[in-house]
C-alpha positions in Angstrom: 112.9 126.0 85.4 115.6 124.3 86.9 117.2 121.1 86.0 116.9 118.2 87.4 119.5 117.0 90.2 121.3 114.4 88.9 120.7 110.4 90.3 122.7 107.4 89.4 121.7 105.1 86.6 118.6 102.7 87.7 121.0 99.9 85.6 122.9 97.6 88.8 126.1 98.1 87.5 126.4 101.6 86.0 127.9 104.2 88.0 127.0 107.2 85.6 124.4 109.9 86.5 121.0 110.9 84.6 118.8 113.7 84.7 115.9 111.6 82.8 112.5 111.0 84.8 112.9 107.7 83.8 116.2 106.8 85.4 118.5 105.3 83.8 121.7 107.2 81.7 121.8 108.1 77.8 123.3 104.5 77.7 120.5 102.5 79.2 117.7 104.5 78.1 116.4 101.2 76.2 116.0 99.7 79.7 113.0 102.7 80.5 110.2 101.2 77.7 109.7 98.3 80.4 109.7 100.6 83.2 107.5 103.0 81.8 104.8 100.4 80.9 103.8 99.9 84.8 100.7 97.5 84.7 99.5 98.3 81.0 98.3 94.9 80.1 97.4 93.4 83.1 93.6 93.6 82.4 92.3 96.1 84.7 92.1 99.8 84.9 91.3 101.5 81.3 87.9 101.4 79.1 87.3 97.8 78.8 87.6 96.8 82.7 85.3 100.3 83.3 82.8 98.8 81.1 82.9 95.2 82.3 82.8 96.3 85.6 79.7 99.2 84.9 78.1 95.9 83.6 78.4 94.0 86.3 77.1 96.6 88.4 74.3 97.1 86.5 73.6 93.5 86.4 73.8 92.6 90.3 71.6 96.4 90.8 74.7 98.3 92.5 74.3 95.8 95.5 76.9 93.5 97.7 76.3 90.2 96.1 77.7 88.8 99.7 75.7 90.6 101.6 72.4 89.9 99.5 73.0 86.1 100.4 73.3 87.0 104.0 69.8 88.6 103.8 71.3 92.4 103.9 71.0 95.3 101.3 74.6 97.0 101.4 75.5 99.2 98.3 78.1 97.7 96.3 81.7 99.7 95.9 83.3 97.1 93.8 83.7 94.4 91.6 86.0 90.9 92.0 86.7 87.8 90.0 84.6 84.9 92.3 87.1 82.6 91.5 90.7 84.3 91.7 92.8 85.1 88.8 95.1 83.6 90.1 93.4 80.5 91.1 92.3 80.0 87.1 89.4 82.4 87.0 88.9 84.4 84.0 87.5 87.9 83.8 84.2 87.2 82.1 80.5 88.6 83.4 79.9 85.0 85.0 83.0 85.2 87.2 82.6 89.0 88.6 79.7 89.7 91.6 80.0 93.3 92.9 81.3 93.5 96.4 80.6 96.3 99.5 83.9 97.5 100.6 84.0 95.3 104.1 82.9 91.7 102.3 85.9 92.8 99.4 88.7 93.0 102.0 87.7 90.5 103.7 87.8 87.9 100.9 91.0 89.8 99.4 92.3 88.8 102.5 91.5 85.6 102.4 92.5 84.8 98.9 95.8 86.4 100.1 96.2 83.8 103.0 95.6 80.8 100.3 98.0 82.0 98.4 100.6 82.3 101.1 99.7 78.9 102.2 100.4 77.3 98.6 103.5 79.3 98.0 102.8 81.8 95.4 
């Protein structure tokens, strides 16, 4: 197999080449950990959110939560925090409602015009 084409060094102000996936030069290779990490720790994707989530599917019977108090039966396709993250909600069982794909962008969207709004 080939080698890789060289690229310049991910680091602003080095003007050496690497042939590393992770971008930077034999120099800056300490800079890669953090790139590498991507959104590790950010508390979803991985077994605990799976589990969390296949609980709270379980819990509101695989069925738009939104929907139900409309007075419809859509099948669910996700799960969302009621109150935002990023408004102070926490990711606990009482917070999450599953969600039909339509009602989630629709209150993703929403929740992303509120932020906008504040600043964020």
């Amino acid at each position: 197999m080939p080698a890789r084409t060289p690229t310049p060094c991910r680091d602003k102000l080095c003007r050496r080449t690497t042939r590393h996936a992770h971008g930077y030069c034999d120099e800056h290779a300490d800079q890669a950990k953090a790139w590498t990490r991507g959104r590790a720790g950010r508390g979803r994707g991985g077994r605990a959110w799976r589990r969390i989530r296949d609980a709270v599917m379980v819990r509101d019977r695989y069925l738009c939560q939104e929907c139900k108090r409309k007075g419809m039966v859509t099948p669910a396709a996700a799960v969302d925090h009621i109150k935002p993250e990023a408004e102070g909600g926490r990711t606990v069982d009482a917070n999450l409602e599953a969600l039909c794909g339509p009602c989630h962008a629709v209150k993703t969207q929403a929740e992303a015009l509120r932020a906008r709004q504040r600043g964020d």
